[in-house]
Every structure is written in C-alpha cells, then in structure tokens.
Gaussian input, Z-matrix of N, CA and C with variables (Angstrom, degrees):
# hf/3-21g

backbone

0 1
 N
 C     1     B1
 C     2     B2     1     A1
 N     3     B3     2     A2     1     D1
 C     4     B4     3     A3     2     D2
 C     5     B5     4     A4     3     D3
 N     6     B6     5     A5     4     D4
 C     7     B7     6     A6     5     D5
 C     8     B8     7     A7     6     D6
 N     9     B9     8     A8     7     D7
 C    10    B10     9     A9     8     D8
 C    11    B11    10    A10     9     D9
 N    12    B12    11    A11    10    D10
 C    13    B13    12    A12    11    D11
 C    14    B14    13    A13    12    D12
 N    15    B15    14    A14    13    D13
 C    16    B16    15    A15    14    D14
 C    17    B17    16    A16    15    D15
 N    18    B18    17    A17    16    D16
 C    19    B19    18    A18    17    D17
 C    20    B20    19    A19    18    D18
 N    21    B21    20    A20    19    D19
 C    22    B22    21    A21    20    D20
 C    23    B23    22    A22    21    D21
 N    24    B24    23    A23    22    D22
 C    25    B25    24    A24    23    D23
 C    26    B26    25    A25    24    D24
 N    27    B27    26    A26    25    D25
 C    28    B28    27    A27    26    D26
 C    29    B29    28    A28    27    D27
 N    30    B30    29    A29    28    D28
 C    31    B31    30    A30    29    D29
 C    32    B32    31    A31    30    D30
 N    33    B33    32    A32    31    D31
 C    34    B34    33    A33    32    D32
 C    35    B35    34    A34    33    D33
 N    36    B36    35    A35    34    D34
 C    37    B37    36    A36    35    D35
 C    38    B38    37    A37    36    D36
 N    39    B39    38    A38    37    D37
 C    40    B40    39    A39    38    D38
 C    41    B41    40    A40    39    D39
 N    42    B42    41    A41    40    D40
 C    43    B43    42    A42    41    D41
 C    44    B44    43    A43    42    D42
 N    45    B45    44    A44    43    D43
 C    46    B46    45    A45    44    D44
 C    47    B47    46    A46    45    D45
 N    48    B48    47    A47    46    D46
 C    49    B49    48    A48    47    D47
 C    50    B50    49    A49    48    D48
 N    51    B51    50    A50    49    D49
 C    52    B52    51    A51    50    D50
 C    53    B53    52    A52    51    D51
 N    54    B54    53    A53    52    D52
 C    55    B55    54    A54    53    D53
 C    56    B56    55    A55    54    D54
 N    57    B57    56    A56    55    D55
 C    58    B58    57    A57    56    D56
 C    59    B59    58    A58    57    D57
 N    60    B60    59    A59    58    D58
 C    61    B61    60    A60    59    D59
 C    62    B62    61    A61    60    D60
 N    63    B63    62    A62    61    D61
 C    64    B64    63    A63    62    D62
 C    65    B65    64    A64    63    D63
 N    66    B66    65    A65    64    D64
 C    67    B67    66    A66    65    D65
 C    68    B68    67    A67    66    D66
 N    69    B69    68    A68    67    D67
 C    70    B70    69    A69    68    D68
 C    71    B71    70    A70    69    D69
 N    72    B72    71    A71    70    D70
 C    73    B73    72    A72    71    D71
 C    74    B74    73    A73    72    D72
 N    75    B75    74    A74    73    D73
 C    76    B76    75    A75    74    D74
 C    77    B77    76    A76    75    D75
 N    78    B78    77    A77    76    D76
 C    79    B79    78    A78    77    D77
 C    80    B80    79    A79    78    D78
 N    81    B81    80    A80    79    D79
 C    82    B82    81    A81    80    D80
 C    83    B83    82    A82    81    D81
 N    84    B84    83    A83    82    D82
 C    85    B85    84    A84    83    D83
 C    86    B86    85    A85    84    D84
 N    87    B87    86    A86    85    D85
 C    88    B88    87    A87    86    D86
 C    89    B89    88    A88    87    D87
 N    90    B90    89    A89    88    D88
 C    91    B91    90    A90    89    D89
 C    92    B92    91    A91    90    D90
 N    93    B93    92    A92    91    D91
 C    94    B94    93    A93    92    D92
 C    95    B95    94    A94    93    D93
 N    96    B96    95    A95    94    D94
 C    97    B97    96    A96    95    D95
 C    98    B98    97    A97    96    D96
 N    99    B99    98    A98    97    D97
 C   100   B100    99    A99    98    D98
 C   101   B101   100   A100    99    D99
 N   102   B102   101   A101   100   D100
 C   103   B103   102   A102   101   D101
 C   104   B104   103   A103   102   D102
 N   105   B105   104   A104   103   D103
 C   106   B106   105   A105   104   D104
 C   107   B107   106   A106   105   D105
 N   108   B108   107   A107   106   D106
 C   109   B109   108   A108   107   D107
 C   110   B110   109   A109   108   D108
 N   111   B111   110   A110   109   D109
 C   112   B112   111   A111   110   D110
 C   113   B113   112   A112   111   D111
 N   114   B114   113   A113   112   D112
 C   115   B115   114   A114   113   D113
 C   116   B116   115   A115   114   D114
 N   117   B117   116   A116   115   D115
 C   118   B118   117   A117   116   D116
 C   119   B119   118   A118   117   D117
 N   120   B120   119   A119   118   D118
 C   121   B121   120   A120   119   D119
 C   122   B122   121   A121   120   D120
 N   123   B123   122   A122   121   D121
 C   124   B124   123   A123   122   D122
 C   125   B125   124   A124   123   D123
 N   126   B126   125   A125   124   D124
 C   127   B127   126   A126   125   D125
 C   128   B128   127   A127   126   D126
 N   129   B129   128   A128   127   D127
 C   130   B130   129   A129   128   D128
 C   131   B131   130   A130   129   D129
 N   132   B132   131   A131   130   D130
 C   133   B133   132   A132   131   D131
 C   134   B134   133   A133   132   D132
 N   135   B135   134   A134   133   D133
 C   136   B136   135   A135   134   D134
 C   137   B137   136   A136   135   D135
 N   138   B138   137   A137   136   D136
 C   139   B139   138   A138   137   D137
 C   140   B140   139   A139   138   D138
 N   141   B141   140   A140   139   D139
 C   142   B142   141   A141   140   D140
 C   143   B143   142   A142   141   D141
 N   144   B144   143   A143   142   D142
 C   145   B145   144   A144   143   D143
 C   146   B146   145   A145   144   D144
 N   147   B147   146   A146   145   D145
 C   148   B148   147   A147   146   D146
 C   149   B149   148   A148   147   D147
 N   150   B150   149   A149   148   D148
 C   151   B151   150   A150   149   D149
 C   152   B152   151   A151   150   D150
 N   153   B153   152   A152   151   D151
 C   154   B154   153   A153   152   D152
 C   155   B155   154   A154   153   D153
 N   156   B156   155   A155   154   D154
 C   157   B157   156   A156   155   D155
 C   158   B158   157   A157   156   D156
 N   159   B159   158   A158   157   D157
 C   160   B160   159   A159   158   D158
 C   161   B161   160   A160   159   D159
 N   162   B162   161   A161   160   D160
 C   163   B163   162   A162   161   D161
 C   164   B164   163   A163   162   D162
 N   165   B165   164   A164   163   D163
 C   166   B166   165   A165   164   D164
 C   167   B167   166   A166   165   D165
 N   168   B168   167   A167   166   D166
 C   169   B169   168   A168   167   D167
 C   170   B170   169   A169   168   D168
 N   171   B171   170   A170   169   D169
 C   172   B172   171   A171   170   D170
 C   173   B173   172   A172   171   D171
 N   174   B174   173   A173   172   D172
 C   175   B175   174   A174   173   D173
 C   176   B176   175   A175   174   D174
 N   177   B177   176   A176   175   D175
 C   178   B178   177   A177   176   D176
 C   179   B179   178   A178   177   D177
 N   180   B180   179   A179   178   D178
 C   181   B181   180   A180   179   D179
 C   182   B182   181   A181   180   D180
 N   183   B183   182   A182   181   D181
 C   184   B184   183   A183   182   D182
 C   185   B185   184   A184   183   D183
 N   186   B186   185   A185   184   D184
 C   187   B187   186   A186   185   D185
 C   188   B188   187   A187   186   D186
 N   189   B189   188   A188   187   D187
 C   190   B190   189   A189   188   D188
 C   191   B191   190   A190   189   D189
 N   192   B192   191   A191   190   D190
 C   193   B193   192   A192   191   D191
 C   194   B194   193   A193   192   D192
 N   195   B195   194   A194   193   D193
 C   196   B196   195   A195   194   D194
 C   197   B197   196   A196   195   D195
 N   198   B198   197   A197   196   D196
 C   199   B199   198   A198   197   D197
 C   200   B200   199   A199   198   D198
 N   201   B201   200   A200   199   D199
 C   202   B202   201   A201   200   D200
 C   203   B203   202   A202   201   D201
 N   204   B204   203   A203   202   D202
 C   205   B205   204   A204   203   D203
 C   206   B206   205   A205   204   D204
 N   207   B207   206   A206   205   D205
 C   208   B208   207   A207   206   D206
 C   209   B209   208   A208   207   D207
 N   210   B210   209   A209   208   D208
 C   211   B211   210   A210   209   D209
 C   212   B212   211   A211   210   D210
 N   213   B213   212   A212   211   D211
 C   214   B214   213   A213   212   D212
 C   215   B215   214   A214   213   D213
 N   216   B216   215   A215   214   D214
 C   217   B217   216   A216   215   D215
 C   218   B218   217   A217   216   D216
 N   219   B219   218   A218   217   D217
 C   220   B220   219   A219   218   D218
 C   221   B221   220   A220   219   D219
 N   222   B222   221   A221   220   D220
 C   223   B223   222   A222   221   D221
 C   224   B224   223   A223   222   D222
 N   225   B225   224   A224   223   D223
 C   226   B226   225   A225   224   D224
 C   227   B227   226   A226   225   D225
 N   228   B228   227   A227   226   D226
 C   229   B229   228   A228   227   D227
 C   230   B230   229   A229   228   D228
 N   231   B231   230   A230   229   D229
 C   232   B232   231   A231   230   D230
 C   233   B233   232   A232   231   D231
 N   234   B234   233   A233   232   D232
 C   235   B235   234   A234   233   D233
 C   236   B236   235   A235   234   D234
 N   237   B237   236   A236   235   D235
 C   238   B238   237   A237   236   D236
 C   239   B239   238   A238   237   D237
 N   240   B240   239   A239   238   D238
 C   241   B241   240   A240   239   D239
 C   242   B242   241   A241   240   D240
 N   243   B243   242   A242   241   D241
 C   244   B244   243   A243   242   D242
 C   245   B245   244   A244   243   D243
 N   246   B246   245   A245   244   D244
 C   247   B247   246   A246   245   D245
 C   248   B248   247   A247   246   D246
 N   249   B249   248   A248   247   D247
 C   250   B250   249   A249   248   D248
 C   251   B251   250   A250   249   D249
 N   252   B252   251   A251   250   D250
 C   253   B253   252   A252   251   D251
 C   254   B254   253   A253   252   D252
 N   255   B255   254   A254   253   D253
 C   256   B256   255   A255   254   D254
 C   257   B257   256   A256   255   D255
 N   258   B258   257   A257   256   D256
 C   259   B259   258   A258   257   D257
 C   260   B260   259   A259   258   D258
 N   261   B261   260   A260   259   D259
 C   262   B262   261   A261   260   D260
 C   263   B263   262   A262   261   D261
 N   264   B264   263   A263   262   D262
 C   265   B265   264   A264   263   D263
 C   266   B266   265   A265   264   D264

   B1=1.4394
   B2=1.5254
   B3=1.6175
   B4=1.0897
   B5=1.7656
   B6=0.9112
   B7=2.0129
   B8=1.7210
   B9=1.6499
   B10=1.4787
   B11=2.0598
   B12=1.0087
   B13=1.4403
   B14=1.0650
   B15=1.2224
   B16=1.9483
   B17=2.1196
   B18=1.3776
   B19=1.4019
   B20=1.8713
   B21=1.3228
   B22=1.8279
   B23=1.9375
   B24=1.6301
   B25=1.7377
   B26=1.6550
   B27=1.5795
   B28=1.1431
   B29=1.4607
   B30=1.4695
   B31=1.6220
   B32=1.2903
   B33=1.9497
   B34=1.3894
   B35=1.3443
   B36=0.9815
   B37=1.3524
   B38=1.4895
   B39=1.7689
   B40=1.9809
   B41=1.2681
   B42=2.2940
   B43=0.9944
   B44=1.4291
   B45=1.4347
   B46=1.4616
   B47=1.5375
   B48=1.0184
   B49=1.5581
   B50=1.9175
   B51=1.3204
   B52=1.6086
   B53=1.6992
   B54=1.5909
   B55=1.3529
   B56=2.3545
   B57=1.3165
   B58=1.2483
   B59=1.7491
   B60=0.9040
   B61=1.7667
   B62=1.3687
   B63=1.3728
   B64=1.0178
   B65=2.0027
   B66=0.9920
   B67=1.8006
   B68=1.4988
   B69=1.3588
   B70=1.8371
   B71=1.4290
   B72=1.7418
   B73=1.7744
   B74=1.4602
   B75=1.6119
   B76=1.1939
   B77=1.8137
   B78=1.7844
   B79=1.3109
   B80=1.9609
   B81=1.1812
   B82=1.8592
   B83=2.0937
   B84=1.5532
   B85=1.7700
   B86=1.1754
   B87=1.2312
   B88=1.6506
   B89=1.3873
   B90=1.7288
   B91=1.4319
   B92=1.8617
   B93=1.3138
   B94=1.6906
   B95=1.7791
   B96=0.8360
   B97=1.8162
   B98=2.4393
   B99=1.6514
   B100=1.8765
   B101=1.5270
   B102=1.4048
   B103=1.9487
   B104=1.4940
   B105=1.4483
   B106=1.5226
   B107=1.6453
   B108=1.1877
   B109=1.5300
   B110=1.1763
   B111=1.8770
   B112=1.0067
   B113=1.5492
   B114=1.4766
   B115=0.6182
   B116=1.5167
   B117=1.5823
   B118=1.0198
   B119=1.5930
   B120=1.4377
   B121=1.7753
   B122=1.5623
   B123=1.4238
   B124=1.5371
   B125=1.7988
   B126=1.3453
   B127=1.6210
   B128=1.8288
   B129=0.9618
   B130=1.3808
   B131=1.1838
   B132=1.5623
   B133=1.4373
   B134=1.6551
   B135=1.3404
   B136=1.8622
   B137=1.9840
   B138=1.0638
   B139=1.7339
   B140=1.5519
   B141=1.0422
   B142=1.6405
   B143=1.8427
   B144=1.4328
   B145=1.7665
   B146=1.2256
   B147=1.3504
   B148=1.5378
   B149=1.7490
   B150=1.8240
   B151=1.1806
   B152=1.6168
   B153=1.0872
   B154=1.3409
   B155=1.5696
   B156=1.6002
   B157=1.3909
   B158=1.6205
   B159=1.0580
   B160=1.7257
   B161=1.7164
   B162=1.1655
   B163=1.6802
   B164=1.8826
   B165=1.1170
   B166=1.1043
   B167=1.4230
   B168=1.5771
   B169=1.8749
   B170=1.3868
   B171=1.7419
   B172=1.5740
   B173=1.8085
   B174=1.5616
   B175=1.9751
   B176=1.4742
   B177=1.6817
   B178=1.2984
   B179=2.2303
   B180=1.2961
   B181=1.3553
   B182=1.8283
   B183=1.4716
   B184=1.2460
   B185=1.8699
   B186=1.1166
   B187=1.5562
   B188=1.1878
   B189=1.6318
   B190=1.2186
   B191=1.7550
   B192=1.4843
   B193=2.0070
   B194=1.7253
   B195=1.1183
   B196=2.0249
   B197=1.1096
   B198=1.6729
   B199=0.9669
   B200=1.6357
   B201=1.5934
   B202=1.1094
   B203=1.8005
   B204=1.7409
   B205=1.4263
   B206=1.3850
   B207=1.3481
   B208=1.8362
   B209=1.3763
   B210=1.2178
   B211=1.5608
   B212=0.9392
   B213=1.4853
   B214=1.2935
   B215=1.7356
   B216=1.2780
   B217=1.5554
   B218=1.3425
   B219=1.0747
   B220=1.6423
   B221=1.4449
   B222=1.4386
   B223=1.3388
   B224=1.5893
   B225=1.0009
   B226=1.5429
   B227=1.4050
   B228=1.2836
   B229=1.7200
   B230=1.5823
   B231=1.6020
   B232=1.3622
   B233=1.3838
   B234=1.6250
   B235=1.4595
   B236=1.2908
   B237=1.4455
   B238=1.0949
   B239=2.1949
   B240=1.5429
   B241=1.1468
   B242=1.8167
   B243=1.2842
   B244=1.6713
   B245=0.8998
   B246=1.2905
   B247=1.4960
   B248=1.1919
   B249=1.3262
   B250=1.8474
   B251=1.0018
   B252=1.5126
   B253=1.3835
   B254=1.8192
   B255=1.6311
   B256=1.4877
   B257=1.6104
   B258=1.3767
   B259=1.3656
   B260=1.7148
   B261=1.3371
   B262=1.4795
   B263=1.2032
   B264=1.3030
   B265=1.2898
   B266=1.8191
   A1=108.47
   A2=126.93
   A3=115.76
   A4=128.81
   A5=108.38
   A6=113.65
   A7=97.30
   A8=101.49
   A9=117.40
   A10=92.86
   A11=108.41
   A12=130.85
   A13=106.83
   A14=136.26
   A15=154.99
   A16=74.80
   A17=108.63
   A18=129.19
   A19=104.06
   A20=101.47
   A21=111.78
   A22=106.45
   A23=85.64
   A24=107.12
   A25=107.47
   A26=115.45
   A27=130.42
   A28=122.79
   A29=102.73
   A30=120.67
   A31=112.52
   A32=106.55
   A33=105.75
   A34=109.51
   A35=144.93
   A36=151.10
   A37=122.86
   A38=90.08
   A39=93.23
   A40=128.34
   A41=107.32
   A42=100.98
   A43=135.73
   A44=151.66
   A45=125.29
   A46=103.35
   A47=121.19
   A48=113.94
   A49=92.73
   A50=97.10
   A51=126.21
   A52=105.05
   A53=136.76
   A54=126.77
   A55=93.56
   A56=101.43
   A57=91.31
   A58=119.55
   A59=103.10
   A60=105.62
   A61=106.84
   A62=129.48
   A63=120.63
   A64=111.50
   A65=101.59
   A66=97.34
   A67=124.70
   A68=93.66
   A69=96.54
   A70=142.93
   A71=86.76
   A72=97.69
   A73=87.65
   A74=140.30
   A75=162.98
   A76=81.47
   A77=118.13
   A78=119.46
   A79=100.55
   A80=120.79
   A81=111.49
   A82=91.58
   A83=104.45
   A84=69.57
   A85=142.17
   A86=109.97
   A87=142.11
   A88=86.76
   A89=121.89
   A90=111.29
   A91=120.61
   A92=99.56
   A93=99.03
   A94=113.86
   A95=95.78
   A96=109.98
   A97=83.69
   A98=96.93
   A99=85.20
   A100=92.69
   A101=118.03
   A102=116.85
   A103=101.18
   A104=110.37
   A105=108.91
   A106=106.88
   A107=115.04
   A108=104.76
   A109=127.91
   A110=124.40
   A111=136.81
   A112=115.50
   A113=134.87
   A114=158.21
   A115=109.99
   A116=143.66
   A117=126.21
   A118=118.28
   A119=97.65
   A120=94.46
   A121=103.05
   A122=123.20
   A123=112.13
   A124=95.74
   A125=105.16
   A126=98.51
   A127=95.41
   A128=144.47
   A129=138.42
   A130=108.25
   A131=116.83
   A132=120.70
   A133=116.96
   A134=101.89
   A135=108.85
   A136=105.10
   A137=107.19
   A138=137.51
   A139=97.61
   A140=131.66
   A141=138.16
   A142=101.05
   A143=99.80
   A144=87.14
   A145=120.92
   A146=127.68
   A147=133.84
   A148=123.34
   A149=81.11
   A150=82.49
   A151=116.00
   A152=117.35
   A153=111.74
   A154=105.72
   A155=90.41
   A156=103.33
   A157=125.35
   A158=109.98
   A159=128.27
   A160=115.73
   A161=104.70
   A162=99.54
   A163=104.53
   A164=111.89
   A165=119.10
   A166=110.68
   A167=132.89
   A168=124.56
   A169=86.69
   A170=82.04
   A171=125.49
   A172=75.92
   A173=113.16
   A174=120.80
   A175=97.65
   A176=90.38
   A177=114.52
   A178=107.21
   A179=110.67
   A180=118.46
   A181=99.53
   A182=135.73
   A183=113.87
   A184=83.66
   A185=115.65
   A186=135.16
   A187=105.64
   A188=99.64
   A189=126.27
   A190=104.38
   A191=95.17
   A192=80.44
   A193=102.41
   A194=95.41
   A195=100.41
   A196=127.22
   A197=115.66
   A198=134.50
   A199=133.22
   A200=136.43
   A201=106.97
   A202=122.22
   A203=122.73
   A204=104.28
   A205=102.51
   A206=134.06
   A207=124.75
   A208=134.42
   A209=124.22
   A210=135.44
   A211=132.09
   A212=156.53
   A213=164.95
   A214=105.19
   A215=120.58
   A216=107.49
   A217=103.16
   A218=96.95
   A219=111.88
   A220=103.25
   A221=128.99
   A222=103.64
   A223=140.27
   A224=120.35
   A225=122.21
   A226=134.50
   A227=107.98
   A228=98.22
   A229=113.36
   A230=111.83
   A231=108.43
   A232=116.99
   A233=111.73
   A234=96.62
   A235=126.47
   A236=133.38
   A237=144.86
   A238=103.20
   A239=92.13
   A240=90.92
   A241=142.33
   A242=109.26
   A243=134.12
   A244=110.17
   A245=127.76
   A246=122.51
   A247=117.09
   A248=123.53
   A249=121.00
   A250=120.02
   A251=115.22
   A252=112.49
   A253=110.69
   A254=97.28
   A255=82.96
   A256=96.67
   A257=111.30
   A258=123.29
   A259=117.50
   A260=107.87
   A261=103.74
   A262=109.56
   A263=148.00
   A264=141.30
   A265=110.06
   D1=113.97
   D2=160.73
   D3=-85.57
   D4=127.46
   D5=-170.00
   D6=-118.26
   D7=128.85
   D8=171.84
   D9=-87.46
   D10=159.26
   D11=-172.79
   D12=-120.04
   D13=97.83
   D14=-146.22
   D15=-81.83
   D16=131.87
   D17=172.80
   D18=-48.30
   D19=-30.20
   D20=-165.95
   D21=-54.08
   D22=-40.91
   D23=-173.65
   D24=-27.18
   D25=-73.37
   D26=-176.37
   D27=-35.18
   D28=-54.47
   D29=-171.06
   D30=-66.31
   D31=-36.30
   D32=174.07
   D33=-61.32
   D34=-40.38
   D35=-165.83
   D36=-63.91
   D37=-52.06
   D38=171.68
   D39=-86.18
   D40=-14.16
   D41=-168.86
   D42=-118.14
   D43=-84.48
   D44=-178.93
   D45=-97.01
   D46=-165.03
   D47=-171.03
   D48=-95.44
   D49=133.84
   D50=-156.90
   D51=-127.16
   D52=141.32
   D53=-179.75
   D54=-73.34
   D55=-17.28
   D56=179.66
   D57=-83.88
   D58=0.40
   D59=-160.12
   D60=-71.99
   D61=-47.01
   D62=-176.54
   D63=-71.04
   D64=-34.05
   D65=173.89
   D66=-70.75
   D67=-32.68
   D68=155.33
   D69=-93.95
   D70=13.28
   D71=175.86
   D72=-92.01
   D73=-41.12
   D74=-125.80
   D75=-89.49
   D76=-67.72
   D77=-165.31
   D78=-72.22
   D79=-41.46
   D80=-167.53
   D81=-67.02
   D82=-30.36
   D83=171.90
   D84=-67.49
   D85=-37.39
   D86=153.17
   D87=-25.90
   D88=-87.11
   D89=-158.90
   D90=-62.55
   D91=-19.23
   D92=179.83
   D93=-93.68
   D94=15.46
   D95=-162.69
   D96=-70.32
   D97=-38.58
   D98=-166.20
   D99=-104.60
   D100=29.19
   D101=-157.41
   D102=-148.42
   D103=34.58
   D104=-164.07
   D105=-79.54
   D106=-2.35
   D107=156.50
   D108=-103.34
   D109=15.95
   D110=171.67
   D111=-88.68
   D112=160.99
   D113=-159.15
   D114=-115.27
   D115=120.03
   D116=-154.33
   D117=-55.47
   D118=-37.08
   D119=-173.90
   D120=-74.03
   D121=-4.18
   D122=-172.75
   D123=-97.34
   D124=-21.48
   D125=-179.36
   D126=-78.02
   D127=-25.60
   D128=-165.56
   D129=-91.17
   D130=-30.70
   D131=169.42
   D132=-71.74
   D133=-45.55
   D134=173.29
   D135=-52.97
   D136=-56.49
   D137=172.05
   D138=-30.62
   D139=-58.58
   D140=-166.36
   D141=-88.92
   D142=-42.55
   D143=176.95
   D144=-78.38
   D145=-17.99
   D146=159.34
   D147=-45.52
   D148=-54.06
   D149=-176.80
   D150=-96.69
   D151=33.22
   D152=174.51
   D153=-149.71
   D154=36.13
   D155=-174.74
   D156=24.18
   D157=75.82
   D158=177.17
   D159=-118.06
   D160=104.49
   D161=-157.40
   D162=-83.16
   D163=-19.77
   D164=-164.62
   D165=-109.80
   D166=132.10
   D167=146.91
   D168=-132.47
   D169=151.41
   D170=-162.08
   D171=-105.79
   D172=102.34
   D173=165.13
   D174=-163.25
   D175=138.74
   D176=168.23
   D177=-66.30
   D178=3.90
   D179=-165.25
   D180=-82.24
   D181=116.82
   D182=-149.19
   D183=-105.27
   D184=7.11
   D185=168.03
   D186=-22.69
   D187=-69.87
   D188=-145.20
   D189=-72.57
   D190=-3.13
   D191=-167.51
   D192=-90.02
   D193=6.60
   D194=169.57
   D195=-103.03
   D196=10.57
   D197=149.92
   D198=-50.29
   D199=89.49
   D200=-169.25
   D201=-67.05
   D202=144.36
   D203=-178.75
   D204=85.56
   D205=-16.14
   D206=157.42
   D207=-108.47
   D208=82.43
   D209=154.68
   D210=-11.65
   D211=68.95
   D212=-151.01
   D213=-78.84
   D214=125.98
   D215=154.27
   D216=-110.33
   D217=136.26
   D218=-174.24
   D219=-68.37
   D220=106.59
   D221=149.98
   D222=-65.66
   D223=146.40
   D224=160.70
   D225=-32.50
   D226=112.26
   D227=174.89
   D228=-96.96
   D229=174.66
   D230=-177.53
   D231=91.63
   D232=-131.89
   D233=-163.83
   D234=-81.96
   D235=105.73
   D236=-146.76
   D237=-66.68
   D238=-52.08
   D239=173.85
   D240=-46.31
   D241=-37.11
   D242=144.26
   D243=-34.56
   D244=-46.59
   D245=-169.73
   D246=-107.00
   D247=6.68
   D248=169.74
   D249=-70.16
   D250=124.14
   D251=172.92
   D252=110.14
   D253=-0.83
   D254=-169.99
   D255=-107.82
   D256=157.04
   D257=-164.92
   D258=-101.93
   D259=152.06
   D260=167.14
   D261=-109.99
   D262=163.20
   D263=145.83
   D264=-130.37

C-alpha cells in the first residue's frame, strides 16, 4: 500500500495541543520506529521519495545519507552568492 502523509501530520505532533495530536504522534512513531535519527519532517520527506521512487535530495541535512535507497547531493556551504543560479537536475 502506498500512503502520502497530509504535511498537517508533523505540526500536529510538535505543535499546540490539537484533538489530532495524539493520533499522529501514534502514526510518525510507526514511521520513525526504522528512521530514529530522522527528524519527523525528514522521515516524511524520505517517506514520499521512496515511495515515489526519487533516488536523489539536493539538502545540506547529512541525515539523510542513512537513509537506505536515498542519495544526498551535498549542497554547498558558504558563499551563497557563487552559487546563485546554479542548477541541479
């Protein structure tokens, strides 16, 4: 079964007390249970490129390279200006 994860999920979780919070703390453990060094929005982001087969994200997040099945391009740190304008594909 593939399932998209409505963006709302996360916020319920970190943010004020919500009738949803406790059922979506219940589902991000489920998803962080094999992602325990992820971060919820980085498990929901890994979560959507799996399943929509996307091998690659372009993040300075070095998280993501313990991901099995996700390719990291490192972005660049430093001078931001150098680097405007340049593309990934």
């Amino acid at each position: 079964m593939k399932v998209f994860i409505d963006s709302n999920v996360p916020m319920y979780v970190a943010g004020r007390e919500h009738p949803h919070r406790e059922p979506a703390r219940r589902v991000s453990k489920d998803l962080l249970v094999a992602t325990e060094h992820l971060s919820t929005r980085d498990a929901v982001h890994a979560a959507v490129m799996i399943n929509r087969e996307v091998e690659w994200i372009a993040s300075f997040d070095a998280d993501f390279d313990q991901v099995p099945g996700l390719r990291r391009l490192e972005l660049p740190l430093g001078d931001c200006d150098r680097h405007r304008g340049a593309r990934f594909s």
